[in-house]
C-alpha positions as CSV (number, residue, x, y, z in Angstrom):
1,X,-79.2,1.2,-159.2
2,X,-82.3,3.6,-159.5
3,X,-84.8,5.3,-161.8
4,X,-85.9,8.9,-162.1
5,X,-89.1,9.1,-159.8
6,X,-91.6,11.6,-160.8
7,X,-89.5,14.7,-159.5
8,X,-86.4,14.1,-161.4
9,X,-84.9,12.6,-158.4
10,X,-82.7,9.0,-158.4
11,X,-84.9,6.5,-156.4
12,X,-83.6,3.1,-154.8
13,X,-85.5,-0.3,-155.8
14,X,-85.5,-2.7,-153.2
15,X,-85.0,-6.3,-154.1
16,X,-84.9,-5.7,-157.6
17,X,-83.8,-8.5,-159.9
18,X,-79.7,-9.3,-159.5
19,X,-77.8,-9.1,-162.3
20,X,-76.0,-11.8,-164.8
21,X,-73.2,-12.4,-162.5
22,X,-74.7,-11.8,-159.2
23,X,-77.4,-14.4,-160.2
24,X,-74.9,-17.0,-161.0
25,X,-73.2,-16.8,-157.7
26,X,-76.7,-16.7,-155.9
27,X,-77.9,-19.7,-157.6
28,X,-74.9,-22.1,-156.5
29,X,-75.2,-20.6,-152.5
30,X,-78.9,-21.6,-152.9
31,X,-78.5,-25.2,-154.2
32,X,-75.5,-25.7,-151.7
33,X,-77.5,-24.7,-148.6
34,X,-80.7,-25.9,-150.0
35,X,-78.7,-29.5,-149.8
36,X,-76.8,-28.6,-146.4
37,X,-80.3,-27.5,-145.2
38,X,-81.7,-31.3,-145.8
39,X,-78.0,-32.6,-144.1
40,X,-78.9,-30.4,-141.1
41,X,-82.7,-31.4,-140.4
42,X,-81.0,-35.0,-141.2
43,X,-78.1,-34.5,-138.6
44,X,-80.6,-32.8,-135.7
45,X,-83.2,-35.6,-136.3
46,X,-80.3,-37.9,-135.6
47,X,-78.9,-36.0,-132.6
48,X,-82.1,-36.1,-130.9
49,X,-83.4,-39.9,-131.6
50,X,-79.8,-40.5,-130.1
51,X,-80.2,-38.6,-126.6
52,X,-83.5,-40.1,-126.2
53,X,-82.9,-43.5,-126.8
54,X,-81.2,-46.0,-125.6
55,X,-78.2,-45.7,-127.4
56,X,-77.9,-41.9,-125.0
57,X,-74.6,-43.2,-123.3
58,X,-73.2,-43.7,-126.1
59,X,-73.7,-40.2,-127.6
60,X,-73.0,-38.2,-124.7
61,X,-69.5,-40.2,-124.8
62,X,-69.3,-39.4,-128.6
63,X,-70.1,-35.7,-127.4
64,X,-67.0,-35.4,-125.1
65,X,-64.4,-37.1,-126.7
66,X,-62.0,-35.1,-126.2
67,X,-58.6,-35.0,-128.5
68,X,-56.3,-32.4,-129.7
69,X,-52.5,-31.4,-127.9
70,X,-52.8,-29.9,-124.9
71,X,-49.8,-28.3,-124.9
72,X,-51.4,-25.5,-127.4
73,X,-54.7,-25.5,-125.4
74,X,-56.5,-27.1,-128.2
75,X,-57.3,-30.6,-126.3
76,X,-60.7,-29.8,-127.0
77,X,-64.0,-32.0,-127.0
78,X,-65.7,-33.0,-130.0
79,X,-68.6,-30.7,-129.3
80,X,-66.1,-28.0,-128.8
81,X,-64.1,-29.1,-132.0
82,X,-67.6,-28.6,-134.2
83,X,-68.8,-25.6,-132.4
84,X,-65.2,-23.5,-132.8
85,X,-63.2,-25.2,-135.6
86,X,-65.8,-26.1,-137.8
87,X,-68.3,-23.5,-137.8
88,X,-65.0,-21.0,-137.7
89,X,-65.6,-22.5,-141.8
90,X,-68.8,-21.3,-141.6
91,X,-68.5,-18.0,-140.8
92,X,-65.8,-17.9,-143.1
93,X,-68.1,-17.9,-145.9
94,X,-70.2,-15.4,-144.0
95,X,-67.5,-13.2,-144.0
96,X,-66.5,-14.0,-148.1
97,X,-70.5,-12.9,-148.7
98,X,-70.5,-9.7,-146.7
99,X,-67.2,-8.6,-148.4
100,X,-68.4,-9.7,-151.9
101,X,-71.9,-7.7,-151.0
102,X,-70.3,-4.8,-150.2
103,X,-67.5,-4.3,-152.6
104,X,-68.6,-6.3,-155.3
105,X,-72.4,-6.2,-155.3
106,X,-75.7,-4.4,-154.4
107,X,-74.8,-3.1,-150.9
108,X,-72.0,-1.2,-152.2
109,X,-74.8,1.3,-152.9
110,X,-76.2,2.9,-149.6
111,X,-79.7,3.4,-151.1
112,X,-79.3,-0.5,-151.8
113,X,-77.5,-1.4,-148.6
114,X,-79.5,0.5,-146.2
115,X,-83.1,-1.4,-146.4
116,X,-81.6,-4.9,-146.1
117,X,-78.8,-3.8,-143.5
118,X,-82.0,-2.1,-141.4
119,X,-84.4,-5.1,-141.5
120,X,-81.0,-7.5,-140.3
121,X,-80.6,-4.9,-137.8
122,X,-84.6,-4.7,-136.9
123,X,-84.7,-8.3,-137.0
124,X,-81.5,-9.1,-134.0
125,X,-82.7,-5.4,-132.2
126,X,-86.3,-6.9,-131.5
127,X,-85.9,-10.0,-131.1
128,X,-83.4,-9.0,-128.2
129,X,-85.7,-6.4,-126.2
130,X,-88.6,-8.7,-126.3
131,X,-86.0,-11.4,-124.7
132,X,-84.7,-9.3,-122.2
133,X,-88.5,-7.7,-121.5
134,X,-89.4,-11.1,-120.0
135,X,-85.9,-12.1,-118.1
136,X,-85.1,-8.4,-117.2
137,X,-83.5,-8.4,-113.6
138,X,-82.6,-12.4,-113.4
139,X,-79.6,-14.1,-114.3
140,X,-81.4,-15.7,-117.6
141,X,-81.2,-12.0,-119.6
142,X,-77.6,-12.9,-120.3
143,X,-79.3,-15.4,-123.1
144,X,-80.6,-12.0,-124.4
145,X,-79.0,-13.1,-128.0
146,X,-80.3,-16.4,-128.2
147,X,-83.3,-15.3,-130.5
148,X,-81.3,-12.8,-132.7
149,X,-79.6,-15.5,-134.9
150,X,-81.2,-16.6,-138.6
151,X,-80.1,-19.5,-140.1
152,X,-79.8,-19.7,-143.4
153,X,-79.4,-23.3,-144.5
154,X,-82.7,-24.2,-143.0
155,X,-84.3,-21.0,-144.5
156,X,-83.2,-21.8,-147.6
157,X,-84.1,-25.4,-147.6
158,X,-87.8,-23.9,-146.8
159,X,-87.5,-21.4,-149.1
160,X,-86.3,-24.3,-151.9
161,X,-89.2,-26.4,-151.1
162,X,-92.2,-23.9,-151.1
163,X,-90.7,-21.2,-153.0
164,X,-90.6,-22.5,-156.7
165,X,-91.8,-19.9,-158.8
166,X,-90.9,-16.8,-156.1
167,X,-88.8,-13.8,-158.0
168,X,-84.8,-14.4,-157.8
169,X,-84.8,-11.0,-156.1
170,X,-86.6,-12.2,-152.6
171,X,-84.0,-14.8,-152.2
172,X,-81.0,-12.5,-153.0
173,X,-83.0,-10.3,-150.0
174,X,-82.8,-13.6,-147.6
175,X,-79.1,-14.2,-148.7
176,X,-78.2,-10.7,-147.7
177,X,-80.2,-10.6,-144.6
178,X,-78.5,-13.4,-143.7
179,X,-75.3,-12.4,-144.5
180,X,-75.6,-9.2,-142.2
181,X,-77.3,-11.1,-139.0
182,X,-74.6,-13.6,-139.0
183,X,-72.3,-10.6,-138.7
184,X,-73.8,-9.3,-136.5
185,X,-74.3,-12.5,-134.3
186,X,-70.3,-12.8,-134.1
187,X,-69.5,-9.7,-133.4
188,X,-71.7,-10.2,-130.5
189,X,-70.2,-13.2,-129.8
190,X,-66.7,-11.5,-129.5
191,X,-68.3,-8.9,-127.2
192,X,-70.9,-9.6,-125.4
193,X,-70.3,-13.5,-124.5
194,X,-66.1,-13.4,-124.3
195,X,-65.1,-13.8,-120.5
196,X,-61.6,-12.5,-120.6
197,X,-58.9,-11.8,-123.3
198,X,-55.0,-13.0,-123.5
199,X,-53.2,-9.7,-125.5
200,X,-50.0,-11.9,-126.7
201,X,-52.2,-14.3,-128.8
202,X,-54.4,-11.8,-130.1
203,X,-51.4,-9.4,-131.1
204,X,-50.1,-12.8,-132.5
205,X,-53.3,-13.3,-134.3
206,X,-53.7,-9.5,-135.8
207,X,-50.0,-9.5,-136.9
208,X,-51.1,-12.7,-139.0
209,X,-53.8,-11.7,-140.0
210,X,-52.3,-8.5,-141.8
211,X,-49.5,-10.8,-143.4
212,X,-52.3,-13.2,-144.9
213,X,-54.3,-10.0,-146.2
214,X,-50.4,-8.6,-147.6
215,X,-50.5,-12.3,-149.3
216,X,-54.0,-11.7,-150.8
217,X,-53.2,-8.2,-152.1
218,X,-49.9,-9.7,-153.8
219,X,-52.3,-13.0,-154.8
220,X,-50.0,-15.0,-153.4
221,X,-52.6,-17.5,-152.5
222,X,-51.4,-21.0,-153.0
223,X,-53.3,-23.6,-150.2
224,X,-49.7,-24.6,-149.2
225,X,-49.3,-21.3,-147.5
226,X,-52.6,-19.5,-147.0
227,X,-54.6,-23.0,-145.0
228,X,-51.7,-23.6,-142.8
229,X,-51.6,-19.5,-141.8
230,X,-55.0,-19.4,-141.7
231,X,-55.0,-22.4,-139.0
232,X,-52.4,-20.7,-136.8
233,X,-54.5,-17.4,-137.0
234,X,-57.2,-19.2,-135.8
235,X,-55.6,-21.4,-132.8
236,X,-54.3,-17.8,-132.0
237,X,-57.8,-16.2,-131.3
238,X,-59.0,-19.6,-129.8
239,X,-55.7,-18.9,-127.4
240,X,-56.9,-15.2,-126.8
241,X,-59.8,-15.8,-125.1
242,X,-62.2,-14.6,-127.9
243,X,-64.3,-16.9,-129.5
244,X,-62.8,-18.9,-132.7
245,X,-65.3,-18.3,-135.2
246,X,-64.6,-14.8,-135.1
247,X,-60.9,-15.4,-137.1
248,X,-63.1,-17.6,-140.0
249,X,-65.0,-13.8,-140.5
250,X,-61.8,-12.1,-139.8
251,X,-60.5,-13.8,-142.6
252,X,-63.2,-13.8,-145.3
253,X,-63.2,-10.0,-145.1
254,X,-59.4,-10.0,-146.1
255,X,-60.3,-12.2,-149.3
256,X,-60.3,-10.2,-153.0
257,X,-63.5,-10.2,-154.3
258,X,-62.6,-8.5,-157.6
259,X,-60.7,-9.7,-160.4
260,X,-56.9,-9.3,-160.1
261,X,-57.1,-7.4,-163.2
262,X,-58.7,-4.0,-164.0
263,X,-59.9,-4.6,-167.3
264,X,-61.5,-7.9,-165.4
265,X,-62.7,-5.6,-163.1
266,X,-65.0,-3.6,-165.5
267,X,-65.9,-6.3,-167.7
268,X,-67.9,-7.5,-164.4
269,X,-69.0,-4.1,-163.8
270,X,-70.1,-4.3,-167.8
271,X,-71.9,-7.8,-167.0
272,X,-74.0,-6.6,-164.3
273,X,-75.6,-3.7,-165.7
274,X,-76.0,-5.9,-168.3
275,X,-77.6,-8.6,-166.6
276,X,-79.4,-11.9,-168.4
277,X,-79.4,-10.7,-171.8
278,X,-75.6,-10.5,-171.8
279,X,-74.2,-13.5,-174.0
280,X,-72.7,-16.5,-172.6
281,X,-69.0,-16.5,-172.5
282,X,-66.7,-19.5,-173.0
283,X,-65.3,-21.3,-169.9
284,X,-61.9,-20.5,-169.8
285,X,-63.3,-16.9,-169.7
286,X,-65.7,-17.6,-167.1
287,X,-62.7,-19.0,-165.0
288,X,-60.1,-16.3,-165.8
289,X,-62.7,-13.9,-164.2
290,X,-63.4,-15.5,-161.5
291,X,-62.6,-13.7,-158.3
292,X,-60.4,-15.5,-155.5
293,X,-63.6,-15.1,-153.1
294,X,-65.7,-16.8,-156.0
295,X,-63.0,-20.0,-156.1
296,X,-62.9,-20.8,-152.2
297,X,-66.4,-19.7,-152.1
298,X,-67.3,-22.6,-154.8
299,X,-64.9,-24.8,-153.0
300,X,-65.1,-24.4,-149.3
301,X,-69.6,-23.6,-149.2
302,X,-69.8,-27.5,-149.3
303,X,-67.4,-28.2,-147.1
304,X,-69.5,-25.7,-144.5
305,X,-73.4,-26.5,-145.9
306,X,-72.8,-30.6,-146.1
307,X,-70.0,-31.1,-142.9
308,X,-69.3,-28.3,-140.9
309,X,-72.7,-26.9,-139.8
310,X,-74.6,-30.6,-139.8
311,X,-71.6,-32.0,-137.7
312,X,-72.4,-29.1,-134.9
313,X,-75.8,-30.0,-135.0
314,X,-74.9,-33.8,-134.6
315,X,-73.2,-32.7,-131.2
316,X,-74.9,-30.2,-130.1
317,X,-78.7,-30.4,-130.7
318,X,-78.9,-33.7,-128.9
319,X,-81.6,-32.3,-126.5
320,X,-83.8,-35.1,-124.0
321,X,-87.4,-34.3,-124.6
322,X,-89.3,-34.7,-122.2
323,X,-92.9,-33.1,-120.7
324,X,-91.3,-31.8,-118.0
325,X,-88.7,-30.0,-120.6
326,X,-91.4,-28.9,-122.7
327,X,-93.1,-27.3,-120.2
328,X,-90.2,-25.5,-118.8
329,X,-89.7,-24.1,-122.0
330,X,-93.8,-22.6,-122.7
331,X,-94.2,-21.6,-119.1
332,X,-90.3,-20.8,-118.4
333,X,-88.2,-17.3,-119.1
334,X,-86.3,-18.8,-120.5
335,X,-88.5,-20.8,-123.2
336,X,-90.9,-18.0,-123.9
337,X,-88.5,-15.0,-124.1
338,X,-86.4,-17.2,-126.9
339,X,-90.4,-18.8,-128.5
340,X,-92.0,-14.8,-128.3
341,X,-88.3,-13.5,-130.0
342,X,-87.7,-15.8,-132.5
343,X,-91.6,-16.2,-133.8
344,X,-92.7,-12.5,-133.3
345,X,-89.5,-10.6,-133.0
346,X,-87.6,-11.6,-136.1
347,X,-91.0,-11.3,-138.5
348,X,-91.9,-8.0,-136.7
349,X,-88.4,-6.8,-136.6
350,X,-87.3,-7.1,-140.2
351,X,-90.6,-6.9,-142.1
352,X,-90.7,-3.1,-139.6
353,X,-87.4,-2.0,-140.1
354,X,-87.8,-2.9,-144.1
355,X,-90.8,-0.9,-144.0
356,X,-89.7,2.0,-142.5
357,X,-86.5,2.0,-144.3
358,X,-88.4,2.6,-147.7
359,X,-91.2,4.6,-146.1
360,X,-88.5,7.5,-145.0
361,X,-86.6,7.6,-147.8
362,X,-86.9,7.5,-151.6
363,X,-86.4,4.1,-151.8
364,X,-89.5,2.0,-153.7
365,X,-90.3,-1.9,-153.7
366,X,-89.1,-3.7,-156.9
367,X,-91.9,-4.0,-159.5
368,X,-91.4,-8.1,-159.2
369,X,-92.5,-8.1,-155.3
370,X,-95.2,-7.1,-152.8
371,X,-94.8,-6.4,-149.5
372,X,-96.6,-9.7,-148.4
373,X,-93.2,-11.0,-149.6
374,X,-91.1,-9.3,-147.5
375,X,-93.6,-10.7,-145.1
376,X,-92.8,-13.6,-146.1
377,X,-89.3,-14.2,-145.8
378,X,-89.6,-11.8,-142.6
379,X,-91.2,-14.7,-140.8
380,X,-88.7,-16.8,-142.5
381,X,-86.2,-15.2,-140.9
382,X,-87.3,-16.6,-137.3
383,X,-85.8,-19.7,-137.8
384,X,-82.8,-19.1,-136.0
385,X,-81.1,-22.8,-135.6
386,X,-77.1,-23.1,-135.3
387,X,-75.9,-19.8,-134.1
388,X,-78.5,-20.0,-131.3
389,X,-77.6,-23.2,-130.4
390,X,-73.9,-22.4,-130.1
391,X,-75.3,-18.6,-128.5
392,X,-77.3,-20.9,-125.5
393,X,-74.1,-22.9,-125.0
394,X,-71.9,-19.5,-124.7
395,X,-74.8,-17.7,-122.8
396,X,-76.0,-21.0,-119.8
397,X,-72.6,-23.1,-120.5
398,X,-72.9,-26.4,-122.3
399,X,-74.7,-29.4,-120.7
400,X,-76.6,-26.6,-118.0
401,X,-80.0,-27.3,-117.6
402,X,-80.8,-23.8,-118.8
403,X,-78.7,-24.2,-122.1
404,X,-81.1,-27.3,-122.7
405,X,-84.1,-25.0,-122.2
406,X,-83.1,-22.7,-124.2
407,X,-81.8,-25.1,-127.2
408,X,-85.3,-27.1,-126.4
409,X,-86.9,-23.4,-127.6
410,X,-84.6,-22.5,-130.0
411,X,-86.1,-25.7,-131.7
412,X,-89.3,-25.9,-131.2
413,X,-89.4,-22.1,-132.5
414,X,-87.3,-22.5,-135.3
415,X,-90.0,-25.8,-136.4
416,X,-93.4,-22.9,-135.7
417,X,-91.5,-20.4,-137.6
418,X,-90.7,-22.6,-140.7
419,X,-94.5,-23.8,-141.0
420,X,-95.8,-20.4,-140.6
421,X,-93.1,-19.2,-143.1
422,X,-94.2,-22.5,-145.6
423,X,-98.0,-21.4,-145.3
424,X,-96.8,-17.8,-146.6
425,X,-94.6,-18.7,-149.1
426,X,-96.7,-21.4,-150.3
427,X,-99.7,-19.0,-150.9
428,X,-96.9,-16.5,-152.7
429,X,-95.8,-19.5,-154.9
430,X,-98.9,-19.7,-155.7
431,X,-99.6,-16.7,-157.3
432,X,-96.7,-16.3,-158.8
433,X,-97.5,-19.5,-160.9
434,X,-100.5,-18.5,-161.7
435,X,-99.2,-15.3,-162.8
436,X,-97.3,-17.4,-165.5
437,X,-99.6,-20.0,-166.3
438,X,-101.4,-17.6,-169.3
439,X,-97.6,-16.8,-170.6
440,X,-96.4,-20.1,-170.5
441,X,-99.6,-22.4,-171.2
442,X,-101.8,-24.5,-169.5
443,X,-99.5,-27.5,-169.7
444,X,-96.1,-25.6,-168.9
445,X,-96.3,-23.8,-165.7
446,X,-92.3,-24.5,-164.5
447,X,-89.9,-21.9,-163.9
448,X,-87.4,-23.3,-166.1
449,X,-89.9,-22.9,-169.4
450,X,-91.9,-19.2,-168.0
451,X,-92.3,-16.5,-169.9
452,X,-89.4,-14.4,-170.3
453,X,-91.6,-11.0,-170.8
454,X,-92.9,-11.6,-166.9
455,X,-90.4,-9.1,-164.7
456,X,-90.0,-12.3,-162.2
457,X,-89.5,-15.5,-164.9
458,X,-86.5,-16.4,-167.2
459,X,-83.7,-18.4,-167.0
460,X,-81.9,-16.6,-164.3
461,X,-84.8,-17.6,-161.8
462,X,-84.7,-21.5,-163.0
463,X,-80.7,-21.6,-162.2
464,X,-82.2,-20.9,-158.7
């Protein structure tokens, strides 16, 4: 993970290139959420031409539809369908990806865990106490969460479009950061924004939950048995009281993320210390070590980047704009404490809390990256789309006037943060092209033909 520094001692890099394996598993998350990110500004572009339109009746019947038995409390609208069934997929994945990260990849190191972990952290802290510094002492601070969300389809479909020719290892650092603030936005969720709690279904659902993580140890993991557990498990914790989503991270953390087999195990290990230079193995090898977190990852991320997520924001980011709305929102609490968290909280938060990380201990920035980077992707990082939405709705209750104000912020901050973040990336594009151009040739300035001698070019960084 480190080198020698200059006193003999074992320094961290931050952000430093991923390995071989590592890389292949962050290039498919980045074209999947690069595409979902284009299905989401597609399905909240749709959403809002449809509640300001004539066609409004019509959606706000759409909206609540409700279906499902009520005899198991699940006769649920079609809003609530999307924003507790469907991005309960969602957070599945987020859950496979903080259990892969921390078992399987670079944060099972604590020198490598400990920068990203801190700027997440910085990054949903800040963003928080600048919210709660404007609506201190009124009944709008309970939104204090609202701006503490990223979302990473829309970062990455940003990222995709202005970020080229940026090192493999920046992205990997959004991934990750990701990763830990969506964590961290549901275990807020099951805390801070969960009225009251039924113990029976909730014993019901843990008692579940450890048979479906016995099942996983034993790999016992045929779809005839595992889905239809895993949909009890989660009507269980819908039943409790606690918010749904939290049983799609509950079980993603109980998925293997290493091979079944020990030798499998090591050959990884092998792979990533080898990284890129490593020679290509044959398919059937390539799917023999493939991790059970690796084969519903592949198979479920579409499912959550191209339905789930954009089918939330079909139902939920119908918002009627409006002057009066607008101005509510940059003369409001409520608008400027989610506008002020979101824009300057999340760049200020994790860019700070990065930067302090590495400044007190012995960690050091990867060769391949500058702190204008960081920067970067810290601003980035203050697009904070679907969890906020569904954070407003638990926060003002759906359909209240301040759950509109606050989604009406939510986007018009998310839209500011992703053109300041373009502008920044853009310029860091930029360079890093022109950085290749004498390597590669005048005529030949892609990623997918760059000079393999430059620490950020190769064919790793043209899979992503």
């Amino acid at each position: 993970m480190g080198v020698r520094g200059p006193a003999g001692t074992r320094d961290a890099v931050l952000f430093r290139r991923p390995g071989a394996r590592e890389l292949r598993v962050l290039a498919d998350a980045l074209r999947t959420e690069t595409v979902g990110g284009g299905l989401l500004l597609a399905a909240t572009v749709v959403a809002l031409v449809l509640a300001n339109t004539g066609a409004r009746t019509w959606y706000e019947h759409l909206r609540h539809l409700a279906i499902g038995p009520s005899a198991l409390l699940l006769h649920l609208t079609l809003e609530e369908w999307a924003a507790d069934g469907l991005l309960a997929i969602f957070f599945f994945i987020a859950g496979l990806e903080l259990k892969r990260e921390l078992v399987a990849g670079e944060m099972r190191h604590l020198s490598a865990a400990l920068v990203p972990v801190a700027a997440a952290l910085g990054g949903m802290i800040l963003p928080a106490l600048i919210y709660l510094a404007v609506n201190l002492g009124h009944p709008t601070a309970k939104g204090w969460a609202i701006p503490a969300a990223t979302d990473l389809a829309f970062a990455l479909a940003v990222l995709a479009v202005t970020g080229r020719f940026l090192p493999p290892a920046l992205r990997a650092f959004l991934l990750t950061l990701a990763v830990v603030d969506d964590i961290g936005a549901i275990v807020v969720i099951a805390v801070a924004y969960t009225a009251s709690i039924s113990p029976l279904p909730l014993a019901g659902a843990a008692a579940l939950l450890a048979v479906f993580w016995v099942l996983q140890r034993i790999r016992l993991t045929s779809g005839w048995i595992t889905i239809p557990l895993a949909i009890v498990i989660w009507a269980l914790v819908h039943a409790s009281g606690v918010h749904a989503t939290v049983a799609g991270v509950a079980l993603g953390l109980l998925i293997p993320v290493t091979p079944a087999r020990p030798a499998e195990t090591a050959a990884a290990a092998a792979e990533t210390r080898a990284g890129p230079a490593r020679p290509a193995e044959s398919p059937a090898a390539a799917a023999q070590a493939q991790t059970s977190a690796e084969r519903l990852e592949h198979l479920i991320r579409p499912v959550s980047a191209g339905l789930a997520v954009p089918a939330f924001a079909l139902l939920s980011a119908g918002l009627t704009i409006s002057a009066g709305s607008l101005s509510r929102v940059v003369t409001g609490r409520i608008g400027i404490g989610v506008l002020a968290g979101l824009i300057a909280g999340k760049s200020l938060g994790v860019f700070g809390s990065a930067y302090l990380a590495a400044r007190f201990t012995r960690a050091r920035l990867s060769p391949e990256l500058t702190w204008g980077d960081v920067f970067a992707v810290s601003v980035l990082s203050g697009i904070g789309f679907t969890v906020s939405l569904l954070i407003s709705d638990l926060a003002f209750g759906a359909d209240s006037g301040r759950a509109g104000d606050a989604k009406t912020a939510v986007v018009m901050a998310s839209l500011i943060a992703s053109l300041l973040a373009g502008a920044l990336l853009a310029a860091r594009n930029s360079h890093y092209r022109h950085l290749r151009a004498p390597a590669a040739g005048p005529d030949d300035a892609s990623p997918d033909q760059a000079s393999p001698d430059h620490p950020s070019s190769g064919t790793g960084e043209s899979e992503i």
